[in-house]
C-alpha positions as CSV (number, residue, x, y, z in Angstrom):
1,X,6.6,74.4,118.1
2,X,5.3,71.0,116.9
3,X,2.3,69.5,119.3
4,X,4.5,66.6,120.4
5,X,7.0,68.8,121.9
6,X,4.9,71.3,123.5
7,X,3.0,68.3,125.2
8,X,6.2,67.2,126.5
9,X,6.9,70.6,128.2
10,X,3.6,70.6,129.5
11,X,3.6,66.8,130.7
12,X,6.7,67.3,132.2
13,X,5.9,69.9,133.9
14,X,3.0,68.0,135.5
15,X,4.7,64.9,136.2
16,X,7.2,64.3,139.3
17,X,10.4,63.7,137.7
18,X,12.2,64.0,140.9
19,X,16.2,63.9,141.5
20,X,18.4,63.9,144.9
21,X,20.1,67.6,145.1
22,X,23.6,67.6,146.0
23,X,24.5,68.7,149.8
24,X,26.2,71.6,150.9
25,X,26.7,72.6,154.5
26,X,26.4,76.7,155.9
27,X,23.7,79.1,154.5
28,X,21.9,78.8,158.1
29,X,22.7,82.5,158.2
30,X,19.3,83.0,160.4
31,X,17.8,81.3,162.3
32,X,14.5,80.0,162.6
33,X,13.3,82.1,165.7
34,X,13.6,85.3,163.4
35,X,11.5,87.9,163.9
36,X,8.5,88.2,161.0
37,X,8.5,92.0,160.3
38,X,4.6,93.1,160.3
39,X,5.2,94.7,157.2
40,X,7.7,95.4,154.6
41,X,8.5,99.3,155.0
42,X,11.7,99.7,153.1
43,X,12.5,99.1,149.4
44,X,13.2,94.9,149.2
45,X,14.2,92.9,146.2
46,X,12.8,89.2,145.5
47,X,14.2,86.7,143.4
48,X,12.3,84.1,141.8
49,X,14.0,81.0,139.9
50,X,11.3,79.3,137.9
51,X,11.1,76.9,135.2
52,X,7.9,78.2,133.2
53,X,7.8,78.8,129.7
54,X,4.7,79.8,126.9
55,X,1.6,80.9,128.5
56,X,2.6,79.8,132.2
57,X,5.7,82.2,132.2
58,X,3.5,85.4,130.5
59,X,0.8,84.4,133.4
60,X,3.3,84.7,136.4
61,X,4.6,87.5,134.7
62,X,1.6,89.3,134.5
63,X,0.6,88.1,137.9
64,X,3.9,89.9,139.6
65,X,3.1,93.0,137.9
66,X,0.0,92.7,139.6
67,X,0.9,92.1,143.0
68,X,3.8,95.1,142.7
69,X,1.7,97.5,141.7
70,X,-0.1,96.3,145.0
71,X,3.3,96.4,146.7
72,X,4.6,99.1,145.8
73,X,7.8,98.5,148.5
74,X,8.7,94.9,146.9
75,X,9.9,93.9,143.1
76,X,10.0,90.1,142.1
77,X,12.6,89.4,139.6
78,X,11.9,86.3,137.9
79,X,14.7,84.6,136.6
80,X,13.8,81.6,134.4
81,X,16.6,79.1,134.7
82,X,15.1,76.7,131.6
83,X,13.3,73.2,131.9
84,X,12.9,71.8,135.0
85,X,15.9,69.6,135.0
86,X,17.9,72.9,134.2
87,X,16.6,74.1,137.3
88,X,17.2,71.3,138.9
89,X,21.0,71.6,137.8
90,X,21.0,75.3,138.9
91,X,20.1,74.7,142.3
92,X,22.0,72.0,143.0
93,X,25.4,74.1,141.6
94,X,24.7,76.8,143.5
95,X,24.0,75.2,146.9
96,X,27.5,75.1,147.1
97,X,27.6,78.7,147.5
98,X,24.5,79.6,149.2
99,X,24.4,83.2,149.5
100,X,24.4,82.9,145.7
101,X,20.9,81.1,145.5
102,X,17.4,83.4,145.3
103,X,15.3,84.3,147.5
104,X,12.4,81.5,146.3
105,X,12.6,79.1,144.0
106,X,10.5,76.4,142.9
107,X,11.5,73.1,142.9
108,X,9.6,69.3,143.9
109,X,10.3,68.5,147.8
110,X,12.7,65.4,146.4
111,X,15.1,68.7,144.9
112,X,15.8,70.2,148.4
113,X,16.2,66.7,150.6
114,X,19.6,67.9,151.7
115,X,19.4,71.5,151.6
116,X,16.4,70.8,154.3
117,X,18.7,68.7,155.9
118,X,21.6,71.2,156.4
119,X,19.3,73.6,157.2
120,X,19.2,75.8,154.3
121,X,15.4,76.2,153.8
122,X,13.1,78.6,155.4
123,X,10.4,76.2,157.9
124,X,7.4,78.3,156.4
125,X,4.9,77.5,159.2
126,X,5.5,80.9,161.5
127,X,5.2,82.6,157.8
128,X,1.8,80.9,157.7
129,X,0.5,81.6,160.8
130,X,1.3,85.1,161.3
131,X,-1.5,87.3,160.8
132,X,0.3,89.9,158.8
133,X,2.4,88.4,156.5
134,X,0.3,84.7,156.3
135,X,-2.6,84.0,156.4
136,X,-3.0,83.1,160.7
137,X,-3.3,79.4,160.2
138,X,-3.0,77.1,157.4
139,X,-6.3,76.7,157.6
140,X,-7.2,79.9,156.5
141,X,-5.0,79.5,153.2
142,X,-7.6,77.3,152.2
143,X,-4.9,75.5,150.2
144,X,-6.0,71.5,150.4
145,X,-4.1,69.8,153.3
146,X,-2.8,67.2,150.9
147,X,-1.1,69.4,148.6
148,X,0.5,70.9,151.8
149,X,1.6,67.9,152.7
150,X,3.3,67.2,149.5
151,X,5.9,70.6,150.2
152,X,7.1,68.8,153.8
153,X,10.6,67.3,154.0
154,X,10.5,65.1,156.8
155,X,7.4,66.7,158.9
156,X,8.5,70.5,158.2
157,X,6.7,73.0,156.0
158,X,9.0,74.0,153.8
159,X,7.4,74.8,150.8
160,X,3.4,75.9,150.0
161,X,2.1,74.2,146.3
162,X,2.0,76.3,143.3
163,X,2.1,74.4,139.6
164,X,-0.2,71.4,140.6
165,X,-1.7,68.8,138.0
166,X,-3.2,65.3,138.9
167,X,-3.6,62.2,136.9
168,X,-6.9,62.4,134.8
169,X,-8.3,60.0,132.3
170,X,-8.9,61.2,129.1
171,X,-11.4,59.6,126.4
172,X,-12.9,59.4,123.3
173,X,-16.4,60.0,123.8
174,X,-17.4,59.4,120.2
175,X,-15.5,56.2,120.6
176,X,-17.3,55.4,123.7
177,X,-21.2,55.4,122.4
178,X,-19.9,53.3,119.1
179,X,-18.5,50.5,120.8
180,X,-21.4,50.7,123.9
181,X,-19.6,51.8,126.8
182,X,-22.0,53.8,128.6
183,X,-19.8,55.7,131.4
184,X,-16.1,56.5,132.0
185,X,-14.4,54.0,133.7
186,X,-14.4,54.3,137.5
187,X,-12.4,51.2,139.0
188,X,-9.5,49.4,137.3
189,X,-11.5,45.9,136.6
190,X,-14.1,48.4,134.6
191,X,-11.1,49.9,132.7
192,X,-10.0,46.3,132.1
193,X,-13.1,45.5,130.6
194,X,-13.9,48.3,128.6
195,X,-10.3,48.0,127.1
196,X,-11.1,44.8,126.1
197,X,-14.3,45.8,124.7
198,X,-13.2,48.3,122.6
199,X,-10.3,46.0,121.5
200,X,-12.6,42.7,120.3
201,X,-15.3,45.2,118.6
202,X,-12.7,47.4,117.0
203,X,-11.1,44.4,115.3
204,X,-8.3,45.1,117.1
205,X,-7.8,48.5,115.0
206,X,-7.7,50.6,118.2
207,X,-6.2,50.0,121.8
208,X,-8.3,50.6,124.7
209,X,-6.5,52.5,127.2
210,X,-2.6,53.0,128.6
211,X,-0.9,54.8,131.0
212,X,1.5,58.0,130.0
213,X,3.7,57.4,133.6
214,X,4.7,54.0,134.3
215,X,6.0,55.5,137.6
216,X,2.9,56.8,138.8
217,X,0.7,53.4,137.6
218,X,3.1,51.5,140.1
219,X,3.3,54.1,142.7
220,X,-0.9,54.6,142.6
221,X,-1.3,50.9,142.1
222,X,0.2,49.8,144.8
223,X,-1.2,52.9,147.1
224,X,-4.7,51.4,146.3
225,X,-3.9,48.1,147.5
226,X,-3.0,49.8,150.6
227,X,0.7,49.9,150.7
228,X,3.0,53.2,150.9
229,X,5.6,54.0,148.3
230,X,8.8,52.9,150.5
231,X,11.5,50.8,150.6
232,X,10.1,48.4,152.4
233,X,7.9,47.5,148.9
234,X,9.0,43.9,148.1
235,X,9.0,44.0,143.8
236,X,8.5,40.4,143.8
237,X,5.5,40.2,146.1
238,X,2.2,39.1,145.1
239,X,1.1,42.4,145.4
240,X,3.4,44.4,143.5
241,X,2.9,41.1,140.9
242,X,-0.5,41.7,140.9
243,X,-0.4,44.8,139.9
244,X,2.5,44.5,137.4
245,X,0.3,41.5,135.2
246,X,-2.5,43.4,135.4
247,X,-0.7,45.3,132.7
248,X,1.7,42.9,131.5
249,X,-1.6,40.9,130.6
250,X,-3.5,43.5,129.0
251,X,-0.7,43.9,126.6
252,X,0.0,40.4,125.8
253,X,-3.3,40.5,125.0
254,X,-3.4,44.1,122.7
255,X,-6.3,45.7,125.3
256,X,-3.7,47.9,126.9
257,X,-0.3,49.8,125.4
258,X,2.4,51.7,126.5
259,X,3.5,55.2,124.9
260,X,7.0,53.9,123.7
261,X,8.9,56.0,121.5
262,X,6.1,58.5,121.1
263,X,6.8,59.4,125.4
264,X,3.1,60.7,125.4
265,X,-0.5,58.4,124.5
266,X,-2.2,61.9,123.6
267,X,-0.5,61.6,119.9
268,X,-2.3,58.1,119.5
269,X,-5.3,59.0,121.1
270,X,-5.6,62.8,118.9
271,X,-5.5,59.7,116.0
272,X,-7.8,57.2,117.3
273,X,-5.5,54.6,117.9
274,X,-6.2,54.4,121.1
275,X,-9.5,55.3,122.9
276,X,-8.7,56.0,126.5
277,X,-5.7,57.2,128.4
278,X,-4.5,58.1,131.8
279,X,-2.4,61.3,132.2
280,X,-1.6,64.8,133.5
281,X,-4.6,66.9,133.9
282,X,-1.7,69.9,132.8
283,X,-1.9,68.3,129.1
284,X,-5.4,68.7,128.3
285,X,-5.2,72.0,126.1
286,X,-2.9,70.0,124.0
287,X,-5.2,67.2,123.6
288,X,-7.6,69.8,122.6
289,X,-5.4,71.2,120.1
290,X,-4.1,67.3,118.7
291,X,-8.0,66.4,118.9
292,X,-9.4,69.5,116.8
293,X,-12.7,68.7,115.2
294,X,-12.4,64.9,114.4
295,X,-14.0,63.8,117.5
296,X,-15.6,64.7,120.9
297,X,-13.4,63.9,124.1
298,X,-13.8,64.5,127.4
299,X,-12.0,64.0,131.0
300,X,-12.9,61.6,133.9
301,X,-11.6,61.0,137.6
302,X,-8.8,58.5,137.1
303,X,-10.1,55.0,138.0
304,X,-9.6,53.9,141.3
305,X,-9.7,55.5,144.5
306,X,-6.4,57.5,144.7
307,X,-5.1,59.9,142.1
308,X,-1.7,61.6,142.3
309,X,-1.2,64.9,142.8
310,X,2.6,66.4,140.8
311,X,3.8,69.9,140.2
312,X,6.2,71.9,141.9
313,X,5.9,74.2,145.1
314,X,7.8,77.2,146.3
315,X,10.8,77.1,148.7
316,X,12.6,79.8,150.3
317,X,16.7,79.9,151.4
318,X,17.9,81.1,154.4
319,X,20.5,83.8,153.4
320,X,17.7,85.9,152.7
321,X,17.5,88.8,155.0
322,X,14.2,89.3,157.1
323,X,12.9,91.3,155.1
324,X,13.6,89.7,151.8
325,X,11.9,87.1,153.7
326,X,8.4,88.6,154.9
327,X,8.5,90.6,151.6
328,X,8.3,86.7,149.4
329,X,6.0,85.4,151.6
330,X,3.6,87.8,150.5
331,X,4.1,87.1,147.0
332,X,3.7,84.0,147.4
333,X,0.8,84.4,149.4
334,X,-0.4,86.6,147.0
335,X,0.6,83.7,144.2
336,X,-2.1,81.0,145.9
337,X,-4.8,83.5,146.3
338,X,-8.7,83.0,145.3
339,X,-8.0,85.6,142.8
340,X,-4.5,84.9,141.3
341,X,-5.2,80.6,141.5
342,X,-8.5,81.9,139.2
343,X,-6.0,83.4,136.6
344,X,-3.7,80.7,136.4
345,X,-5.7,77.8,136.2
346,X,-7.8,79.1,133.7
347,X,-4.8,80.1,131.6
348,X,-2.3,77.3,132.1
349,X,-4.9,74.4,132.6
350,X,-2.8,73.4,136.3
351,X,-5.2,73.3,138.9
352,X,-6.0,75.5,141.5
353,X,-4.4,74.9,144.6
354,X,-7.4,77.1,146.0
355,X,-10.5,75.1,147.6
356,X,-12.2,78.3,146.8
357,X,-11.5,78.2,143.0
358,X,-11.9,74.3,142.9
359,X,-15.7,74.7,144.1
360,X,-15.9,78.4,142.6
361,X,-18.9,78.6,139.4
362,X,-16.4,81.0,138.0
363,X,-13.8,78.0,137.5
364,X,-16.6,75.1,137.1
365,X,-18.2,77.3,134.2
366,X,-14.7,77.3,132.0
367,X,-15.9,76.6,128.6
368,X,-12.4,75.7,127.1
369,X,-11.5,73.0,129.4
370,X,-13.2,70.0,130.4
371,X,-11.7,69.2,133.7
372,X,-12.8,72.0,135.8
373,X,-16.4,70.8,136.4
374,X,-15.3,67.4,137.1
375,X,-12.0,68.3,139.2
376,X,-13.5,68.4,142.6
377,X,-14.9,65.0,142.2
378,X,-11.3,64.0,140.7
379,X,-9.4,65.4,143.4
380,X,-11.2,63.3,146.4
381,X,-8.1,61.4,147.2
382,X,-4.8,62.6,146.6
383,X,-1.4,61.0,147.1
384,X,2.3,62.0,146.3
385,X,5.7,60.5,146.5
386,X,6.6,60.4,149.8
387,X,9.5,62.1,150.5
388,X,12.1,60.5,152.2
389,X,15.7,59.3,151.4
390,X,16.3,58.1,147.9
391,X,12.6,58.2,147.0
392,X,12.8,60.0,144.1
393,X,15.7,57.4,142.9
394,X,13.3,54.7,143.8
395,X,10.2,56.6,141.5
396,X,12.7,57.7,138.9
397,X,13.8,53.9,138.4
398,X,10.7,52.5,138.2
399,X,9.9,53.7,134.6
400,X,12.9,52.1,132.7
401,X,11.9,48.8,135.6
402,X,8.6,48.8,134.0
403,X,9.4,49.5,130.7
404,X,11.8,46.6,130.3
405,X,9.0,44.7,131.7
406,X,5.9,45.6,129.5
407,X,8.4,45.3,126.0
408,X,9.4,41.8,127.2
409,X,5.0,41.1,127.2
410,X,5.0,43.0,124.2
411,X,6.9,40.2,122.8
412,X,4.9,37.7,124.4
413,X,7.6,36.6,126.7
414,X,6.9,35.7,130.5
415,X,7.9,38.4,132.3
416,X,9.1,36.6,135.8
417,X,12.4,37.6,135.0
418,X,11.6,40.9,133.9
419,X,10.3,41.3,137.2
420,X,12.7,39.8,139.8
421,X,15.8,42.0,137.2
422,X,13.5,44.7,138.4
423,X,13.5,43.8,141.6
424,X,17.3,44.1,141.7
425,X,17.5,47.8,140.4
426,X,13.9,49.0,142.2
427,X,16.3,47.7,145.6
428,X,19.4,49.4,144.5
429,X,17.9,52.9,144.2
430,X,17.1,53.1,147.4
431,X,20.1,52.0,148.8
432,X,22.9,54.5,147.1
């Protein structure tokens, strides 16, 4: 597989491409004062529908032979359903026929709006505090209260984070000390000016920085003026104009770039064409592999104060019988453990959804990765797409929105009408 494309699996993966699922009323077969059975006694099948491929599929693979072998009452079939959009497709087909869907699944909160709200999920919070099957409280789980938060449709805990990433910024080190840029940039007016730095002294050769998800630069960008990703987010503000010609202008003036046709700034930056970018933290063994030997890179918190936190979590339906029930809660309790979140971030390059991992030596000591030593410092403030309805529209939208917009100051155009055109569309997703 070529690196461009197996970037693209892996950026995808990290990134919070988000759709509405379709709605289906039943599957509230139980309800949600069920009794937790202590433990699982008899012989009880889980199915799992994932969307891992490569090294993260072999990992969660060998991580449920693990956790049988432990188990010896309970076997987890994974079923792979394909990319994330084919999973996508597959739950939202079979939501029509409930008692047809698995057991778990994962999928992004924005997936499972109106299977929560026909009451087809399983609210995991009596899962998480029971003593036998949980963990007593979620405090206990030591799982990050943000990334919790991420898995709650409207204030209920449906699902508990698995395959996280966050936004990172990658640079070229070697590029850094020849142009005299002493330190990662740590605000946006420093990446500004480094950008422009590295522009003027590079005789324009290379680019100073970009961002891979125009989404995310809007969503964050706005978050860190102080406003919430909603619908009540005027396009046309001065705010949300601010933050739109901060980029507009830096690619007017040939400081910043877009990806374009290439989807992914990794494949310019592995070539020096650009010095800096801003990405998923999921991607950095590819940049490894694209950078090779031809230069020394390393990773930074992304500037600014908030960074956002993507990747799916882990949902369960309601058909499932009690058992089934108690039985996949322990896999997936078993799934976000010290031990198992050790494994898998050091294998897939996600990051642990573990506090304990995050400040563990063992994870901060990984020689083939950059970011775990600098995650914890990364991870300070974390935000995600709220979830409410027609977010994801809204997010979705605001690529091509953004897009249109950058190409027109691409071309040196003024992009007021870019911007109010946006406007129009940015509205529209969240009212359909």
């Amino acid at each position: 597989m070529k690196f461009g494309k197996k970037l693209a699996i892996t950026a995808i993966a990290g990134l919070a491409l988000m759709g509405t699922a379709a709605c289906s009323k039943g599957g509230n077969s139980s309800s949600s004062s069920e009794k937790i059975p202590s433990k699982v006694t008899k012989k009880t099948n889980v199915v799992f529908w994932h969307g891992m491929t490569g090294v993260q599929q072999s990992t969660l693979q060998t991580l449920t032979k693990e956790f049988e072998k432990k188990n010896p009452k309970i076997s987890v079939k994974l079923e792979n359903q394909g990319a994330y959009n084919d999973l996508q497709a597959k739950i939202n087909s079979t939501l029509q026929s409930p008692n047809n869907l698995p057991t778990i699944t994962q999928a992004y909160p924005g997936w499972l709006w109106n299977a929560a709200q026909n009451k087809m999920l399983v609210d995991l919070k009596p899962y998480i505090n029971n003593k036998d099957v949980g963990w007593g409280s979620a405090k206990n789980s030591d799982i990050r209260t943000e990334l919790l938060d991420g898995a709650k449709i409207k204030g209920t805990q449906y699902g508990i984070p698995f395959n996280k990433s966050i936004e990172t910024l990658t640079y070229n080190a070697d590029m850094f000390k020849k142009y005299g840029i002493k330190k990662a940039p740590t605000t946006m007016q420093e990446l500004k000016q480094d950008s422009e730095t590295i522009y003027k002294k590079s005789n324009h050769k290379v680019v100073g920085a970009g961002f891979d998800s125009l989404s995310n630069y809007y969503v964050l960008g706005m978050k860190n003026q102080g406003t919430d990703f909603s619908n009540k987010i005027n396009f046309t503000g001065p705010q949300s104009k601010k933050l739109i010609n901060y980029y507009a202008d830096g690619v007017k003036k040939g400081y910043f770039r877009v990806a374009g046709s290439e989807h992914y700034l990794s494949g310019p930056f592995a070539n020096q064409k650009v010095a800096m970018f801003i990405g998923t933290s999921a991607g950095e063994g590819f940049v490894k592999q694209g950078v090779g030997k031809k230069f020394t890179y390393d990773e930074a918190p992304r500037p600014g104060k908030y960074t956002m936190q993507q990747g799916t979590d882990i949902y369960m339906f309601k058909h499932a019988s009690a058992n089934q029930k108690a039985a996949a809660f322990k896999y997936i309790k078993f799934l976000v453990s010290k031990s198992s979140q050790l494994k898998w971030a050091n294998a897939t390059g996600y990051i642990p959804v573990n506090e304990g991992v995050v400040k563990s030596s063992a994870y901060k000591s990984n020689k083939n990765l950059k970011l775990p030593a600098k995650l914890e410092s990364a991870m300070k403030y974390l935000y995600s797409v709220p979830v409410a309805k027609n977010s994801n529209a809204a997010y979705q939208q605001l690529n091509p929105v953004m897009q249109t917009i950058l190409s027109a100051a691409q071309k040196k155009q003024n992009v007021n009408n870019a911007i109010k055109a946006g406007k129009s569309k940015f509205d529209a997703a969240w009212k359909q």
